[in-house]
N, C-alpha and C positions, 0 to 999 in steps of 0.2 A: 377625877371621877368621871367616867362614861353619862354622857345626858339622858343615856339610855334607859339606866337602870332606874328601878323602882325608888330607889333612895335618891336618886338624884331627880326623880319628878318629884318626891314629897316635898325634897329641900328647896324644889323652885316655887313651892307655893309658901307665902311668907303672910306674915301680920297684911302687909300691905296690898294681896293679893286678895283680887273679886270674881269669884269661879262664879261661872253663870252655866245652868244644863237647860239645853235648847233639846224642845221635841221637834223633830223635825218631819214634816208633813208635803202633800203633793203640792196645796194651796196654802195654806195655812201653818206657822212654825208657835211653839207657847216655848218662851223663857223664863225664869225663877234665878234669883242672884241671893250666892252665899256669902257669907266668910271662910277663914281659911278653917275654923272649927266646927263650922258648919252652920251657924247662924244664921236664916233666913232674914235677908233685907228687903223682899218686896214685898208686899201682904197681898199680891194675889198674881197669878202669871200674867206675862204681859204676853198678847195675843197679835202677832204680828203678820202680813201678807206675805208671799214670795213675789215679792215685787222690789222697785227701787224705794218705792216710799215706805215700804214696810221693813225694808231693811235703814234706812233711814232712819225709821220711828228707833228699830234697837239700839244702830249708835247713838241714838240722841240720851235713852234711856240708860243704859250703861254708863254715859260719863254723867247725867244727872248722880247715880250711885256712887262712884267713885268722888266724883265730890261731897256729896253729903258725909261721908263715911270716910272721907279723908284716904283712899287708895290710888294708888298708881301705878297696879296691875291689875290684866284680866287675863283669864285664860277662859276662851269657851267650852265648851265638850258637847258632844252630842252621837248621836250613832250615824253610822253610815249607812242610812237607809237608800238603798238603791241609786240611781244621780241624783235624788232630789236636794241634799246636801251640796252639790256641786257649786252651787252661785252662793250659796250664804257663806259657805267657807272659802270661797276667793273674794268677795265681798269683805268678811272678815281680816283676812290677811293683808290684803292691800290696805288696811285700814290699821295696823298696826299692833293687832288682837289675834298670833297663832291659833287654829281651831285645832282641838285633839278631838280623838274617837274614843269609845268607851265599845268596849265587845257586846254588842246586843245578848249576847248567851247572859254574858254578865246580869247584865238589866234584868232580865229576864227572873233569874233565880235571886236579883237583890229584892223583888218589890216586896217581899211578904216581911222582911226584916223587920217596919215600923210599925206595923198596924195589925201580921198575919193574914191580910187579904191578897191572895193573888191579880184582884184584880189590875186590868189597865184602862190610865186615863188621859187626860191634857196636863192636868193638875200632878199627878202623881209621877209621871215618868221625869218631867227634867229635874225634879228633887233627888231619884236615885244615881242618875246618870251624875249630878252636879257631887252627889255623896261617895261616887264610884272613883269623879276626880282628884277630891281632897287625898281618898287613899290611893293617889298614886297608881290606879289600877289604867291606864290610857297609856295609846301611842297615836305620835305623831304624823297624823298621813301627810301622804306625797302629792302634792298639786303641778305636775310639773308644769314647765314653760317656758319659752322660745323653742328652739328645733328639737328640745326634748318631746313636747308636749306635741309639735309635728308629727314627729316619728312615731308615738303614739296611737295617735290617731288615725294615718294611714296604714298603721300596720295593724290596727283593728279594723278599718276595710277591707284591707287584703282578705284576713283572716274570715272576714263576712263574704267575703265572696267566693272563697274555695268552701267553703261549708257549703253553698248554693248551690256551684259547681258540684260538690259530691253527690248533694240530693237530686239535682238535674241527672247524674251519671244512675242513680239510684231509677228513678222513671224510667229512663231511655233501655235502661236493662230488662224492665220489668214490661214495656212494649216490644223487647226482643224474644221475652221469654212468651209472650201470648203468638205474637205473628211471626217472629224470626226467632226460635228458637235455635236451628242449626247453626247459625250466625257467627254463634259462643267457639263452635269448632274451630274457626277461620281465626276467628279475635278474641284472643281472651282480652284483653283492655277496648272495653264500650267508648273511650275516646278514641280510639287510634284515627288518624287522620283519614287514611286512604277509604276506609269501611266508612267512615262520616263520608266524605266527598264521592259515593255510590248512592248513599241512601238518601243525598238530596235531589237525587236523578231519579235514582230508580228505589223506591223506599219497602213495597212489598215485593215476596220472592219472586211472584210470575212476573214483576217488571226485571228484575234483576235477569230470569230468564230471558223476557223480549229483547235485553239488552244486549246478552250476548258476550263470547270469552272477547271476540276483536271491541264491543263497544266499552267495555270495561276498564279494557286496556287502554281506549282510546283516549277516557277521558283522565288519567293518569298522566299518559304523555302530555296531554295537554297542559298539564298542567307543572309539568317537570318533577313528578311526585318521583324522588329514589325508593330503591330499596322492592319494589313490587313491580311486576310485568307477568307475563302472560303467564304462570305457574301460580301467582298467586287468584288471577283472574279466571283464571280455569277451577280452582278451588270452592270459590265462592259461589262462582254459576252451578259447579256439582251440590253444593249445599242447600241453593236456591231450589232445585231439581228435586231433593229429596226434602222440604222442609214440609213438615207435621205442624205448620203454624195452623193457625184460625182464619176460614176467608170469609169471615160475618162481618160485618160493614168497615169492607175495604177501603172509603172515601173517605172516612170519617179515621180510620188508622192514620193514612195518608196525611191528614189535614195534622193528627195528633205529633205523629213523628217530628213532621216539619215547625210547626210549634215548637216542641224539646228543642230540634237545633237550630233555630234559633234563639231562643233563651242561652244555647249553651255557648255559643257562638260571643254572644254579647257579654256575659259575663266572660269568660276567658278576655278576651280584647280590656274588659273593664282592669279586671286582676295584672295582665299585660301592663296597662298604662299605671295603673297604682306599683305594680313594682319599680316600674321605670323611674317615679317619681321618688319611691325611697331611696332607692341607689344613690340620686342626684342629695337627698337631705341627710342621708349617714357618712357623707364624707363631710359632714361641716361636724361632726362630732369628734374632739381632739384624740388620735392613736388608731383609728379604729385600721388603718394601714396595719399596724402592727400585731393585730390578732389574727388579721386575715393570712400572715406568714407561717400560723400553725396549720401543718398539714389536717387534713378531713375537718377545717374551723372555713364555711363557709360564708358568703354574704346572706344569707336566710336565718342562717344562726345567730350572727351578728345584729342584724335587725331586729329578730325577737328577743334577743339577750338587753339591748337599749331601750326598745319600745316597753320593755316590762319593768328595768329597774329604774331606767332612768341614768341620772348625772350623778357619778360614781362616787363623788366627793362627798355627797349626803352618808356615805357609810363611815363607819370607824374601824370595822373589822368585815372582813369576808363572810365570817359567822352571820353576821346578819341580814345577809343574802342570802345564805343556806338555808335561812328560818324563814326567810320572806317565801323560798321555793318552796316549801313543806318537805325539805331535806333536812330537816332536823332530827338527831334521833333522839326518840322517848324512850327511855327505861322502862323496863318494866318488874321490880325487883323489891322487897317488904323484906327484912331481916336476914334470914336464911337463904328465902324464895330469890333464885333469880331466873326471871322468865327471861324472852325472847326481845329480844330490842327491836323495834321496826323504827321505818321515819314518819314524820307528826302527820303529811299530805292538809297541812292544814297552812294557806299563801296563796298564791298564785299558781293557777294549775299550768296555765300557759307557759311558764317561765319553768315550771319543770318538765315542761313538753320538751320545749326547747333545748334544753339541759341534757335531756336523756339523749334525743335525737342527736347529739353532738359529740356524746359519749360514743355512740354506737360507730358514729361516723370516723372518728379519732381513730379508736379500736381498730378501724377495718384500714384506715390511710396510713396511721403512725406509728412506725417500728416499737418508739419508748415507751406509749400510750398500749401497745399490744401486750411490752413485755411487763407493764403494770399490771394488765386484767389477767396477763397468766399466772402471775406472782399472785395477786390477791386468790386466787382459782385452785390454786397448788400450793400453796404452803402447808406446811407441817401443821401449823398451828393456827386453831380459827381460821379453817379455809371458807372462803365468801364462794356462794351460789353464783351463777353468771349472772342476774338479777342484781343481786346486793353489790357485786363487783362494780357493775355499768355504774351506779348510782354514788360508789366510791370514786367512780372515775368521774365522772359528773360534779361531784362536789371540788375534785383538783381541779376541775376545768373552773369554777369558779374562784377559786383564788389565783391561779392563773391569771385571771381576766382582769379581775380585781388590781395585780399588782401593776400590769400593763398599762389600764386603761388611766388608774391612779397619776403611775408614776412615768407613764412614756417610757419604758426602760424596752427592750427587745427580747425575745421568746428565747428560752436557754435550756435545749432538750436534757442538756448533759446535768445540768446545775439543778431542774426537776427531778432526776433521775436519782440525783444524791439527795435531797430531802425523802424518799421513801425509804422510811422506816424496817429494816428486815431484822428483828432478832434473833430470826434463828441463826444467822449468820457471824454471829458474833463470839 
């Protein structure tokens, strides 16, 4: 039996088993301990700190119960309210007491079960949560750790920093579109190197005029910039010449721009060094050589693929990374009725970012990966939108991954090629 399933979380909680449901708070956490029938054994929550002593106080308290009451299991539960959760459920773990999660929605619609009050309290919530555990209604979360939990982390910097970068690119557009609007003509991409390295000289048009087709050019040379010389420098000065910007406090533009580039400047160098360092911590993750051998399966793919699921071994089936992405599909269907199937979007949004982007990427690099999405696209029968298709290719990429990363085995276009299913073909 899968540890997964519902039936197998009920069967792990036994006579001998002390379910305790933790409210979990910024400063302050309240506990309540059951039985496995649900028999309250504390007569009033115990109120503990987010601290070492108040995590303290609960392991002291929990094995007080388990001795009196003769157990020798506990499972805690609680929700995953934002990080705050983070240290009491490693605290927890390292301490030989799994912490599960119960779906706040859950909690949510159970409080009114015993009493009909919707209300919420300290007192009231770890008794539902703790009654949500008995039935089996919890999963497992992921704590990772060592170069998983690395990976992680910097690749939640990364991902913090090009957000910053996009809203910086966001500004820097929106002072082109007041004082340099023509600008856009020359550049359509607000980073482009060459257009930054003018505006830190010369930032409004009349400077860009005083500068001139030869000083434009100069400072390019200067700097061994390819790809641009005097046709594109001539461009920008004619843009400059005709711009419709705003010349209302010119100094104060100046001061504003230069600002943006720097901010933009430091963040890219930051994202820079953060990628650098992930590069050096996903080769200490065992196979990942071996994904990077699928064509359009890039090292950016690969890094968000690890940093979101983690150490592959935690799974039993591929399926359960398809759920973890919110690529699961839901039916939608009552007797007769059968509506439109979509996927749940309910996991990690990031890890289906990721997923999609690798789909696209596949599609466009991979001859057998192409002739997947035009088969699902063209077939006779239940042919898939380009949409539904990506996300079918998406979901191969993840068993894929799965079987690689599992089992170290090597990528085998031909041997994928023969597990798609074609009926009509037959």
């Amino acid at each position: 039996m899968k540890s997964n399933t519902q039936n197998a979380k009920i069967t792990a909680i036994t006579e001998k088993t002390l379910v305790v449901g933790i409210d979990v708070g910024s400063e302050t956490h309240y506990a309540r301990a059951f039985s496995w029938r649900g028999f309250e054994f504390s007569r009033k929550p115990l109120e503990f700190s987010n601290s070492e002593e108040g995590f303290e106080t609960l392991k002291a308290w929990i094995e007080d119960m388990k001795k009196k009451h003769g157990l020798d299991k506990v499972i805690p539960g609680m929700e995953p309210t934002g990080h705050y959760w983070f240290n009491l459920g490693k605290f927890l773990q390292d301490n030989g007491m799994r912490p599960v999660h119960v779906n706040p929605h859950h909690v949510k619609k159970s409080k009114e079960m015993d009493d009909n009050d919707p209300s919420k309290n300290d007192r009231k919530d770890p008794k539902v949560i703790a009654g949500l555990v008995n039935e089996g209604r919890y999963f497992y979360p992921y704590i990772p750790d060592g170069i998983y939990a690395e990976i992680r982390v910097l690749s939640g910097l990364r991902v913090q920093a090009q957000s910053e970068i996009t809203r910086l690119k966001n500004r820097i557009a929106r002072w082109f579109s007041i004082y340099f609007p023509n600008y856009k003509d020359v550049y359509g991409n607000v980073g482009a190197i060459s257009g930054l390295m003018i505006l830190r000289t010369a930032p409004l048009p009349e400077d860009v005029v005083k500068l001139g087709v030869d000083g434009v050019n100069q400072i390019w040379r200067a700097a061994k910039l390819r790809g641009v010389g005097i046709k594109r420098a001539k461009t920008l000065v004619e843009a400059a010449e005709h711009s419709v910007g705003s010349r209302d406090a010119q100094e104060a533009a100046r001061i504003e721009i230069q600002i943006l580039l720097s901010d933009y400047d430091r963040l890219t160098e930051r994202e820079a060094e953060l990628m650098a360092l992930i590069n050096e911590k996903i080769r200490e993750v065992p196979y990942i050589d071996k994904l990077l051998e699928i064509r359009g399966v890039g090292l950016k793919t690969v890094i968000g693929f690890v940093a979101e699921v983690g150490d592959i071994k935690r799974f039993d089936d591929p399926k359960q990374i398809q759920k973890l992405s919110g690529y699961a599909i839901v039916k939608n269907q009552s007797g007769k009725h059968k509506g439109e199937s979509h996927i749940s979007y309910r996991g990690r949004k990031r890890l289906r970012y990721v997923l999609y982007e690798a789909a696209v990427s596949v599609v466009s690099h991979s001859p057998e990966f192409r002739s997947i999405h035009q088969y699902y696209t063209t077939r006779d029968k239940n042919p898939l939108k380009k949409m539904q298709s990506m996300i079918a290719v998406a979901c191969k990429l993840i068993r894929i991954f799965y079987v690689i990363l599992k089992n170290g085995i090597r990528y085998d276009a031909a041997k994928m090629m023969g597990d798609i299913r074609r009926p009509e073909a037959a």
